[in-house]
N, CA and C of each residue as an Amber inpcrd file, in Angstrom:
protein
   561
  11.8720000   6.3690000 -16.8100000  13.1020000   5.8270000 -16.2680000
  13.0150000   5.5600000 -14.7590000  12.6770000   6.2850000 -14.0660000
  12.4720000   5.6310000 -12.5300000  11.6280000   4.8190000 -12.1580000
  10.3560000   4.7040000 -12.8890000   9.8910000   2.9090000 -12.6630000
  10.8130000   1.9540000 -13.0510000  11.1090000   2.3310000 -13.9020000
  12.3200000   0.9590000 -14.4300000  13.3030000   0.7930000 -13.2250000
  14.1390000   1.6690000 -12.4010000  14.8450000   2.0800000 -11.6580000
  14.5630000   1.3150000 -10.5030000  13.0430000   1.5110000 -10.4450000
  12.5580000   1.1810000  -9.3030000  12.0920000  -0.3880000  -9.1360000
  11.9980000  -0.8820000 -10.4250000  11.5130000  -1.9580000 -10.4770000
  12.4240000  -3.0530000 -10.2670000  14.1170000  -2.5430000 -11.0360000
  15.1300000  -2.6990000 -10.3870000  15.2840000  -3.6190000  -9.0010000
  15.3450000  -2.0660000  -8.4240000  15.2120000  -1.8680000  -6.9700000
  14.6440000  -2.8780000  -6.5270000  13.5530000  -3.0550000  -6.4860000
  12.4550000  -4.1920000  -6.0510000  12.6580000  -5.2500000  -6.2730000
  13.1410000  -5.8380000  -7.2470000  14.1410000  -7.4230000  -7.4220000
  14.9210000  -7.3170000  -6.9840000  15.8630000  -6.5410000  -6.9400000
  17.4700000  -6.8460000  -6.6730000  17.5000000  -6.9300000  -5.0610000
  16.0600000  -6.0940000  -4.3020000  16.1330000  -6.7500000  -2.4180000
  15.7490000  -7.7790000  -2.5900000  14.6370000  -7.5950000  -3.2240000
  13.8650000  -9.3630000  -3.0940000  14.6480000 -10.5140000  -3.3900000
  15.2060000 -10.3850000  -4.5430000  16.5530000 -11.0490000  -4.4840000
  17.4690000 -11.4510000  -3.2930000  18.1580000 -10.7060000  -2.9120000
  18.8310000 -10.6910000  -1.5870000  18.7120000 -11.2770000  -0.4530000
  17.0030000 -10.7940000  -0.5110000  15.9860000 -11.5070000   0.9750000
  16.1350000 -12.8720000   0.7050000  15.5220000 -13.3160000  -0.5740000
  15.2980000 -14.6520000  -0.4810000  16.7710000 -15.4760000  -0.7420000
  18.1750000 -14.5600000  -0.9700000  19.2970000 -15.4040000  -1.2620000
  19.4930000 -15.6840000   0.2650000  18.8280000 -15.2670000   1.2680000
  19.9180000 -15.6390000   2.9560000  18.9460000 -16.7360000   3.1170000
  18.2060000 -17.1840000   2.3860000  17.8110000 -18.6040000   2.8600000
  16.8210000 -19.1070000   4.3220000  16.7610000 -17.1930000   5.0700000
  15.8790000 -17.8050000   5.9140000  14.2560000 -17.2870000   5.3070000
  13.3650000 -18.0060000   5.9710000  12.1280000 -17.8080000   5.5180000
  11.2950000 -17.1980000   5.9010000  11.3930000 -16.1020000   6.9500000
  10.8480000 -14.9420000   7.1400000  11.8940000 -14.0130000   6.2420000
  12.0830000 -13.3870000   5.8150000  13.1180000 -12.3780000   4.5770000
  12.4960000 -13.2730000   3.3940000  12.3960000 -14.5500000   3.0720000
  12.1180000 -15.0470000   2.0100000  10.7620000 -14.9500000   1.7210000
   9.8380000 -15.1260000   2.8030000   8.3340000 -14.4800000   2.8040000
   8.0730000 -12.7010000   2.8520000   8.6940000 -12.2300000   2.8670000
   8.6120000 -10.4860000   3.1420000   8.8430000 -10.5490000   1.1910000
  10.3840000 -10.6390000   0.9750000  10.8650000 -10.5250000  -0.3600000
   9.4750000 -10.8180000  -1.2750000   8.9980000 -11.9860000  -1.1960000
   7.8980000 -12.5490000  -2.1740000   6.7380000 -11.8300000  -2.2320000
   6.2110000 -11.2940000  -0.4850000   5.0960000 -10.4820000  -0.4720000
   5.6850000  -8.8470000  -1.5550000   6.6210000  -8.4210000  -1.1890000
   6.9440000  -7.0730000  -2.1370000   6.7780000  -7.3230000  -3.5700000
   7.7480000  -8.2530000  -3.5570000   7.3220000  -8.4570000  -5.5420000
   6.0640000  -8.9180000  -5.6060000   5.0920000  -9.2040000  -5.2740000
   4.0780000  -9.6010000  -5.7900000   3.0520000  -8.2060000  -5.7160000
   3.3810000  -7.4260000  -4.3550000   3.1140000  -6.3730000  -4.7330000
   2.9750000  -5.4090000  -5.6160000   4.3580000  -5.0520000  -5.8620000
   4.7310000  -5.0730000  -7.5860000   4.4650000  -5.0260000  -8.8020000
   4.3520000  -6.7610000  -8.9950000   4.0470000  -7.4270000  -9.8490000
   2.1820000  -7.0560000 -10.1680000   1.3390000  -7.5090000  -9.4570000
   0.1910000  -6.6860000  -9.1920000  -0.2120000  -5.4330000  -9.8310000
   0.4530000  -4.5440000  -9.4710000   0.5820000  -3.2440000  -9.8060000
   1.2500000  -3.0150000 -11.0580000   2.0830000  -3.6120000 -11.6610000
   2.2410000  -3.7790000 -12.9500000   1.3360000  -4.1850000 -13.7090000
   0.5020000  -5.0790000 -13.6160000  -0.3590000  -5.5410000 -14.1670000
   0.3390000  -7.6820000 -14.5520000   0.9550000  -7.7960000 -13.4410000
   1.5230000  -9.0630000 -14.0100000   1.0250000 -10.2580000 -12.7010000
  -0.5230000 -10.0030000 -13.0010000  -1.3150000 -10.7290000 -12.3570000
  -0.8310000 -12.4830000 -12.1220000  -0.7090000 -13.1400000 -13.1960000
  -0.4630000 -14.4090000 -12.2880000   0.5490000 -14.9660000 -11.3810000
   1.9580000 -13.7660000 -11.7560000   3.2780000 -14.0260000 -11.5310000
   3.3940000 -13.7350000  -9.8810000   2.1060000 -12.5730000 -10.0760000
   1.5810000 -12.1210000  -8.4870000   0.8230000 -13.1480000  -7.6770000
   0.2450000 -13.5980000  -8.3580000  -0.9290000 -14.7130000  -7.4390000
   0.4020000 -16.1480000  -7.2180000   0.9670000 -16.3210000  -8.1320000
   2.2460000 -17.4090000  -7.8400000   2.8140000 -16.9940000  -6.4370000
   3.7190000 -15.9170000  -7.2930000   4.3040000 -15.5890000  -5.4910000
   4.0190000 -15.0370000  -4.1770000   2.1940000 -15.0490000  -4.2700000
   1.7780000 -15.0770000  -2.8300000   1.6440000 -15.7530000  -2.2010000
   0.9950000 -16.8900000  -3.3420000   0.8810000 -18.3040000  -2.7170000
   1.9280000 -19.1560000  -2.0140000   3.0820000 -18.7840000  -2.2550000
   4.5160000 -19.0930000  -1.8160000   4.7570000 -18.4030000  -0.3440000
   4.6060000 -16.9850000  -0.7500000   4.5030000 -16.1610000   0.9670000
   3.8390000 -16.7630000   1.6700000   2.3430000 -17.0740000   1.1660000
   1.4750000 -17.8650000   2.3440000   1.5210000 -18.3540000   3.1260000
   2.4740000 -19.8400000   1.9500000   2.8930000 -20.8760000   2.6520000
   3.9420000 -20.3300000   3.7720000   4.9140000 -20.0780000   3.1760000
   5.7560000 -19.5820000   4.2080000   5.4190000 -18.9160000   5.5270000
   4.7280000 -17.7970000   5.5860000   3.8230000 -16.7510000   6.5190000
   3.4730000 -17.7690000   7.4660000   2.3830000 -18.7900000   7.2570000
   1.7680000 -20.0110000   7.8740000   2.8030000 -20.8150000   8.8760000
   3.9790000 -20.8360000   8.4780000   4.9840000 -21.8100000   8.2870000
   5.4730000 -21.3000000   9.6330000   5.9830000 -19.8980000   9.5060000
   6.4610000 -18.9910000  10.6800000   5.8350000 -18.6430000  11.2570000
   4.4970000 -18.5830000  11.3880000   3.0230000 -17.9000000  12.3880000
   3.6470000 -16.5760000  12.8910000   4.5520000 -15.9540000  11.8670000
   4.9140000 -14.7080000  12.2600000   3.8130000 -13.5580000  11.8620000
   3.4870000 -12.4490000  12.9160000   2.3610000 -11.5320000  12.8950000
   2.7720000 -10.7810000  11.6380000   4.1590000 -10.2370000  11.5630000
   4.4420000  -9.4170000  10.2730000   4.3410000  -9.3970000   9.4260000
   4.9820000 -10.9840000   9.0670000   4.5600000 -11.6340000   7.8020000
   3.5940000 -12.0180000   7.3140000   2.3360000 -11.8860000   8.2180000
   1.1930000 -12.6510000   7.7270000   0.4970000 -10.9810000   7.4090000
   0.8500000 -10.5820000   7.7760000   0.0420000  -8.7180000   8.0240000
   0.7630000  -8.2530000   5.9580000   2.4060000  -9.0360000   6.3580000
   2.7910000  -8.1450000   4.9200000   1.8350000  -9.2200000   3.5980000
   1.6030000 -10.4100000   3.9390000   1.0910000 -11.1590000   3.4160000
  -0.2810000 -10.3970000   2.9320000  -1.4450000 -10.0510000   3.9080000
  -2.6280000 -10.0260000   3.5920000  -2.6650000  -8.5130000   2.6680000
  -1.3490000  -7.4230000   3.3890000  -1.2700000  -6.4870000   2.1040000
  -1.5130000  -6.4960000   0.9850000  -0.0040000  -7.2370000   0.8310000
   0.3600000  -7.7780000  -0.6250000  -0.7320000  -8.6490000  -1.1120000
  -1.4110000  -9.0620000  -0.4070000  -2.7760000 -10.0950000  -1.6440000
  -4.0030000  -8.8150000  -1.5560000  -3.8670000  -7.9540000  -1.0200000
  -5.1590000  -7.0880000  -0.8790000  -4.7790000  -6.1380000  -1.8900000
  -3.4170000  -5.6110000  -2.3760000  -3.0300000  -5.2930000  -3.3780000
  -3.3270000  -6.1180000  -4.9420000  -2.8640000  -7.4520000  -4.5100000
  -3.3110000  -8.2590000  -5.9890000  -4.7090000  -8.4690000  -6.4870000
  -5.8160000  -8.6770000  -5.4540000  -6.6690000  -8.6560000  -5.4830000
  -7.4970000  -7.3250000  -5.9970000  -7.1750000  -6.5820000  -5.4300000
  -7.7140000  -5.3230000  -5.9010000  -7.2270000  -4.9680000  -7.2830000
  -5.9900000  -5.4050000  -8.0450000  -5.6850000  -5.0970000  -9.0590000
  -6.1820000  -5.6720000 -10.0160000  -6.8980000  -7.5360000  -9.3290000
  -7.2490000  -8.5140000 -10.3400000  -8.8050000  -8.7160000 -10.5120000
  -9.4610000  -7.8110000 -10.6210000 -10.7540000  -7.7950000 -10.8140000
 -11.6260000  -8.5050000  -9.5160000 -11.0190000  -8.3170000  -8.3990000
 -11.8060000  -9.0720000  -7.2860000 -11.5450000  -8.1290000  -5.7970000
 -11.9880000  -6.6030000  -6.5280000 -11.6990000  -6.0330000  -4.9880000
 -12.6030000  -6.2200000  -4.3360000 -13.9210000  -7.0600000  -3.8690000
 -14.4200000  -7.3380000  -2.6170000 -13.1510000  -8.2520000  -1.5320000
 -12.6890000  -9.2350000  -2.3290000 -11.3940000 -10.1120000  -1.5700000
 -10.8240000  -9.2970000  -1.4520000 -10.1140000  -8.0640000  -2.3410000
  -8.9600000  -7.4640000  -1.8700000  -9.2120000  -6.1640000  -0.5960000
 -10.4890000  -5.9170000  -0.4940000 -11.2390000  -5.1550000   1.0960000
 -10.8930000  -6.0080000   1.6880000 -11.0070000  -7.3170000   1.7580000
 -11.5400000  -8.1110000   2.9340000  -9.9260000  -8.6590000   3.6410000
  -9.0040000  -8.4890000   2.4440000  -7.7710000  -8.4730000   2.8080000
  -6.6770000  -7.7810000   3.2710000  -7.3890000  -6.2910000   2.8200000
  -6.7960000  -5.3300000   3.2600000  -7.3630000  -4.9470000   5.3020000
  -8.4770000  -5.1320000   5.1000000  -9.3120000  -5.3670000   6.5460000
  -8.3320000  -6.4630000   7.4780000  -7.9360000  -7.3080000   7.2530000
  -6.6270000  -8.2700000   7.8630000  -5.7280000  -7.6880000   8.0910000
  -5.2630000  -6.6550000   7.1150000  -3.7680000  -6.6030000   6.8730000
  -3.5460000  -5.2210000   8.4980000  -4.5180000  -4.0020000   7.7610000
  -4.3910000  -3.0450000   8.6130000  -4.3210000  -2.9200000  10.1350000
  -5.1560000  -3.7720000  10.9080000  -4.4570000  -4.1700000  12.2040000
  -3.0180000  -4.4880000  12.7430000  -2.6900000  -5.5930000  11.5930000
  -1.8840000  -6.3440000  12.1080000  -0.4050000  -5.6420000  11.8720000
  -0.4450000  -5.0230000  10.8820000   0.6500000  -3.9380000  10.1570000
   1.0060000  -2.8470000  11.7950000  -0.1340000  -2.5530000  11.8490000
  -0.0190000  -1.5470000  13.2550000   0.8970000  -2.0520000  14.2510000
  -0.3340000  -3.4340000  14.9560000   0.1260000  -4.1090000  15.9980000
   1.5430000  -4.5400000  15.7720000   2.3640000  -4.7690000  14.9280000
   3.5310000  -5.6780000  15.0390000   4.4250000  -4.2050000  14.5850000
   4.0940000  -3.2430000  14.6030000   5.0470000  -2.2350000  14.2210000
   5.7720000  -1.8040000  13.0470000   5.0520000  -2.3060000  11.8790000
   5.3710000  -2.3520000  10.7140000   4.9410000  -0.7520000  10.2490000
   4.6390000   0.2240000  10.7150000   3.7400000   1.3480000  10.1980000
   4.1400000   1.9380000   9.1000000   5.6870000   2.4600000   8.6610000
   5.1050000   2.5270000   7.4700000   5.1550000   1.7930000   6.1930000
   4.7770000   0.4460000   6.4100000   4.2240000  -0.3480000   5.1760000
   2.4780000  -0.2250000   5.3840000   2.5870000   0.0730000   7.1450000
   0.6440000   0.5900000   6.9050000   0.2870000   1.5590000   6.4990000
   1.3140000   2.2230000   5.9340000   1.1300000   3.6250000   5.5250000
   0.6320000   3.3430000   4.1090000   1.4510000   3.1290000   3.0970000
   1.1790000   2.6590000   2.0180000   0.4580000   1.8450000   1.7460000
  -0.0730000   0.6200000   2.5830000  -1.1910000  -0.2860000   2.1200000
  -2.3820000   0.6840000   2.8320000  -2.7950000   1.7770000   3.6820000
  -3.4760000   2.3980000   4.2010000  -4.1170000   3.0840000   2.3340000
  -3.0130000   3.6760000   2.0720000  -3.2310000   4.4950000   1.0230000
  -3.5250000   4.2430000  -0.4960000  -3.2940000   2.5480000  -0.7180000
  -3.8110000   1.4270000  -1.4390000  -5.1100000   1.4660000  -0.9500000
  -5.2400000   1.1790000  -0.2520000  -6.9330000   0.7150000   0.2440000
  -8.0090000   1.5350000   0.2180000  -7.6140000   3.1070000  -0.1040000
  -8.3870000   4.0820000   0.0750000  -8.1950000   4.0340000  -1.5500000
  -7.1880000   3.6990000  -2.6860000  -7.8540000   3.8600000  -4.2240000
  -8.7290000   3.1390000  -4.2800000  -8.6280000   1.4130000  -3.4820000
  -9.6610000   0.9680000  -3.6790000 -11.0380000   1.3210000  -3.4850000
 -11.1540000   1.9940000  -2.3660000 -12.6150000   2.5620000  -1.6820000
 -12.5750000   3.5370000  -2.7030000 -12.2140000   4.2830000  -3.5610000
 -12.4250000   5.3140000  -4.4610000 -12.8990000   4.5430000  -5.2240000
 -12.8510000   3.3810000  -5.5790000 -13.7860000   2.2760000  -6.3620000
 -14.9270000   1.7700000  -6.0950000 -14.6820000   1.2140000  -5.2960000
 -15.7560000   0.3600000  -4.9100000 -16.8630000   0.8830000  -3.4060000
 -16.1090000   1.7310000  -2.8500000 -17.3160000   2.7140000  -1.4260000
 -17.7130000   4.0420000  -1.8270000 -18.2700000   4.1380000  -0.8870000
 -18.9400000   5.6800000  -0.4900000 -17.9500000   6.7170000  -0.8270000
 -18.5780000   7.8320000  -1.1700000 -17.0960000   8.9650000  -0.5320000
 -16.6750000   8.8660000   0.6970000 -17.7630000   8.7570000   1.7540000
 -17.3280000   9.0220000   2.8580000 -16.2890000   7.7920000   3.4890000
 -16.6650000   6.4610000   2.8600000 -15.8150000   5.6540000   3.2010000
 -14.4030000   6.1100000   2.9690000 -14.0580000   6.3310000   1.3840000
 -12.7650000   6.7220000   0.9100000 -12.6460000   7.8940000   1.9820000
 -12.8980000   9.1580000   2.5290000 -12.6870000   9.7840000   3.5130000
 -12.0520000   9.1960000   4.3430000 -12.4980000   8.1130000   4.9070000
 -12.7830000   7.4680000   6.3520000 -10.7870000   7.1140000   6.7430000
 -10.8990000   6.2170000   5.2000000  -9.6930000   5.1420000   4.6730000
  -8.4010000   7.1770000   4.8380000  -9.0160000   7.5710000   3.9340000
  -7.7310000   8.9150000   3.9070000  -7.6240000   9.3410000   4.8590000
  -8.6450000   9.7110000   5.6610000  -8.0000000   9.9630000   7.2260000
  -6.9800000   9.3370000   8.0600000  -7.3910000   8.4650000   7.9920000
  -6.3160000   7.1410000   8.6620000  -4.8790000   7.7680000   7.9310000
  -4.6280000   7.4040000   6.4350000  -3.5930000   7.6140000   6.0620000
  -2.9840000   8.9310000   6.1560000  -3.3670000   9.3880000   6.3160000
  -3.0430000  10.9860000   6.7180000  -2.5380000  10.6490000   8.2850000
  -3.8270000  10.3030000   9.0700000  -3.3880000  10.3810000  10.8780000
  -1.8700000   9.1810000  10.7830000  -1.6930000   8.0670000  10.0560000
  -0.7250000   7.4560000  10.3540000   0.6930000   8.0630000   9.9840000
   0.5070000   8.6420000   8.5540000   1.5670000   9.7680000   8.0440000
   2.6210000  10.6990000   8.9690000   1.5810000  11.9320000   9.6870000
   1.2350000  12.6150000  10.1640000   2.2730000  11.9580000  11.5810000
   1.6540000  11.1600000  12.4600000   2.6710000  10.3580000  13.3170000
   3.4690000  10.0590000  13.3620000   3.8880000   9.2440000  12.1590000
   5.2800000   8.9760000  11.7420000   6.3520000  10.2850000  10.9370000
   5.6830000  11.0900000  10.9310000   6.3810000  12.5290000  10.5090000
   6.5220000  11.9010000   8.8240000   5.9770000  11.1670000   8.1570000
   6.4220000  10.3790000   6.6850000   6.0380000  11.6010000   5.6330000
   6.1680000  12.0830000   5.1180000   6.1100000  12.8820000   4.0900000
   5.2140000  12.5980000   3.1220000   6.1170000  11.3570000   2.4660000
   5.2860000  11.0950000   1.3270000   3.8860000  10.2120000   1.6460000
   4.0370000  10.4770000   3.0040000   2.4820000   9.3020000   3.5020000
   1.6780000  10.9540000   3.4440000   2.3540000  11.6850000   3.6630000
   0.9830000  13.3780000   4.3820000   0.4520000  13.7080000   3.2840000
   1.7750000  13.2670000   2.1450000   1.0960000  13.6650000   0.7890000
   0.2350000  13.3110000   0.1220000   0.4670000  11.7230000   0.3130000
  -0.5800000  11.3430000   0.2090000  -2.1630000  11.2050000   0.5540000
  -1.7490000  11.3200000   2.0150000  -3.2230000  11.2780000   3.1750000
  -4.1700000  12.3610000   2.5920000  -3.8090000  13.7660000   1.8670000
  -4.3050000  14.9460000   1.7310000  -4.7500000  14.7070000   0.3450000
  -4.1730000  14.4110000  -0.5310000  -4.4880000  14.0880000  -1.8840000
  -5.5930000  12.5960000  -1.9520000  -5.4000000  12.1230000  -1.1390000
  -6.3880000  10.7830000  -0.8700000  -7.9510000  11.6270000  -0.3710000
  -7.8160000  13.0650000   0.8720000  -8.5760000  13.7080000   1.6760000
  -9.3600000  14.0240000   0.0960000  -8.3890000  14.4230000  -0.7080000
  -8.8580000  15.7900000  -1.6040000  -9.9830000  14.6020000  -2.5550000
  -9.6270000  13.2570000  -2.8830000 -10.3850000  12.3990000  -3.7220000
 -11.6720000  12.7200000  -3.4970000 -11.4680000  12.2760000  -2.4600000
 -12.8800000  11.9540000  -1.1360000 -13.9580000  12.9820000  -1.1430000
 -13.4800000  14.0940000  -1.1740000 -14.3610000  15.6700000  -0.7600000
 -14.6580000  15.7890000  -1.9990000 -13.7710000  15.4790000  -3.2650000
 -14.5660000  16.0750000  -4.4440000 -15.7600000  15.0910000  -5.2380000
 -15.3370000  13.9410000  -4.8110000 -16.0890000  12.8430000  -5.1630000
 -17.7210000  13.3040000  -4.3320000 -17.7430000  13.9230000  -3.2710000
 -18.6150000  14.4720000  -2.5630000 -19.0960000  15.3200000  -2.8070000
 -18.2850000  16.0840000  -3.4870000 -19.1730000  17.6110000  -4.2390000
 -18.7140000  18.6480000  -3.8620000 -17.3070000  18.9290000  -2.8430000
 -16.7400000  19.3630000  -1.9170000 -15.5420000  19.6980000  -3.1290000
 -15.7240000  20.4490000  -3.8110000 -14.4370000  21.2300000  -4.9550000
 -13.9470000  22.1140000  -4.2260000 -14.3530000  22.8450000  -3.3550000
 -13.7990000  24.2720000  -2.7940000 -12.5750000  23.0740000  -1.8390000
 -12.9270000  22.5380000  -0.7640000 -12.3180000  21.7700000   0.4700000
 -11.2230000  20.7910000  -0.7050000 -11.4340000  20.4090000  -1.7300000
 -10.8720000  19.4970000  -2.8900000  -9.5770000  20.1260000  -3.0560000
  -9.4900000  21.2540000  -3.7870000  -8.4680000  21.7730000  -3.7820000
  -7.4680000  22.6730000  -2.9770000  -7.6280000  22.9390000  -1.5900000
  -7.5190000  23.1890000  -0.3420000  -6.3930000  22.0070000  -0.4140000
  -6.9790000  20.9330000  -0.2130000  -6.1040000  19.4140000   0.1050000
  -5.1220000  19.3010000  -1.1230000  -5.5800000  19.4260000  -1.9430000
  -4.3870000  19.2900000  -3.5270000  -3.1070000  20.1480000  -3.0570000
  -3.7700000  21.7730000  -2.6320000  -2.6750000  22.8560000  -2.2180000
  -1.7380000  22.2580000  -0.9200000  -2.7160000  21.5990000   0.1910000
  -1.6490000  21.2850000   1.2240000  -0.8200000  19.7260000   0.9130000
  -1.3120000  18.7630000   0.2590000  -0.7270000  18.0750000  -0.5580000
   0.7770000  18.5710000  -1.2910000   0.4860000  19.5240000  -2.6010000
   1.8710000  19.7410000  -2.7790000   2.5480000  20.5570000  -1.8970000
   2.1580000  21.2170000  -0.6700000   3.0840000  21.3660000   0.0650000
   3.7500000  20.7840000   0.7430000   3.5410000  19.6480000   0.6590000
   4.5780000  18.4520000   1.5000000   6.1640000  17.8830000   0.2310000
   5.7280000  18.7250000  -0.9860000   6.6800000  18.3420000  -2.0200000
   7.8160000  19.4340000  -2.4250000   7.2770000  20.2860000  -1.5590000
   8.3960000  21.6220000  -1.6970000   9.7690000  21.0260000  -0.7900000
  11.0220000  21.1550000  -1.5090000  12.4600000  20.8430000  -0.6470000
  12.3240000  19.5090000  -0.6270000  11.4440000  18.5400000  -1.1200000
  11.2030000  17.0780000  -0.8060000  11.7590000  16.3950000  -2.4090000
  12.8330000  15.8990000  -2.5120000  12.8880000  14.7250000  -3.6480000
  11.8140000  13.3180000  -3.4230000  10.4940000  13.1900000  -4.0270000
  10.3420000  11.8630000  -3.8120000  10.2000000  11.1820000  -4.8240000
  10.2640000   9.8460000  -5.3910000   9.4160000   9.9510000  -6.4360000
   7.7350000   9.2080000  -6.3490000   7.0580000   9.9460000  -7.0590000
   5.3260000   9.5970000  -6.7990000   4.6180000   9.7340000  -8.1310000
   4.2100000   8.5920000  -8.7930000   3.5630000   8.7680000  -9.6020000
   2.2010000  10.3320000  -9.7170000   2.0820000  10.3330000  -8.1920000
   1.0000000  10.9600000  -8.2510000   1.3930000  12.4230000  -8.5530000
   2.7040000  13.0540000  -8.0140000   3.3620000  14.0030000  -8.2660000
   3.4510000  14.4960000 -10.0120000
């Protein structure tokens, strides 16, 4: 019931964004659902409405939008059997997310990018990627980013051979969920 809830959720802004008719909100809205959509597994509906953000993103030469842009396709990409593009997009995105002050959507595409490196890199890469998400977390006081950053830490170390340090991170992980309502698949 709370994916459904949530999925909701996720149309009914996107909705909204794109009902005020301007085209930065109408490019943000499109980059989220496609996000989404992606992650559902509703690959072309995703590649449609990026291609739409694109345009738009392009349109406005706005830094945000082009940063939420390269997310959201580094998300689709990675979901659609082509995570070398979706590294190479996520590598775009993470600067620019910073620089324009978007942090925590760099939080979450930080923490996207490190399942990917649990795919396709090193341990130490996936390390590299969880650190970050942890140090950006961590800054922003975000909770469900620390929780993540540590449970991303914990991938990394065990994928390494590092079981003792593995579950160390699992333990300080759910301690960021005590007194905390969130919802997290990973939870």
């Amino acid at each position: 019931l709370p994916w459904i809830q949530f999925a909701y959720a996720a149309i009914k802004q996107a909705t909204a964004g794109i009902e005020t008719g301007r085209k930065d909100r109408s490019a943000r809205a499109l980059c989220y659902l496609a996000c989404h959509f992606a992650q559902a597994g509703f690959l072309p509906l995703s590649q449609r409405l990026l291609k739409r953000s694109a345009t738009l993103a392009e349109d406005l030469g706005d830094v945000e939008t082009k940063a939420l842009y390269w997310a959201s396709s580094g998300v689709a990409y990675a979901n659609s059997q082509e995570p070398i593009r979706g590294d190479a997009h996520f590598r775009k995105a993470l600067p620019l997310l910073n620089k324009c002050g978007s942090h925590a959507f760099a939080v979450i595409s930080s923490h996207l990018y490190r399942h990917l490196h649990a795919v396709i890199g090193s341990s130490g890469t996936e390390r590299q990627t969880a650190e970050e998400v942890l140090r950006l977390a961590e800054d922003l006081g975000d909770i469900r980013g620390q929780f993540w950053g540590n449970y991303d830490i914990a991938s990394a170390v065990a994928r390494a051979g590092q079981i003792s340090d593995a579950k160390l991170r699992i333990e300080q992980a759910q301690s960021h969920l005590v007194n905390h309502r969130l919802c997290l698949s990973e939870a």
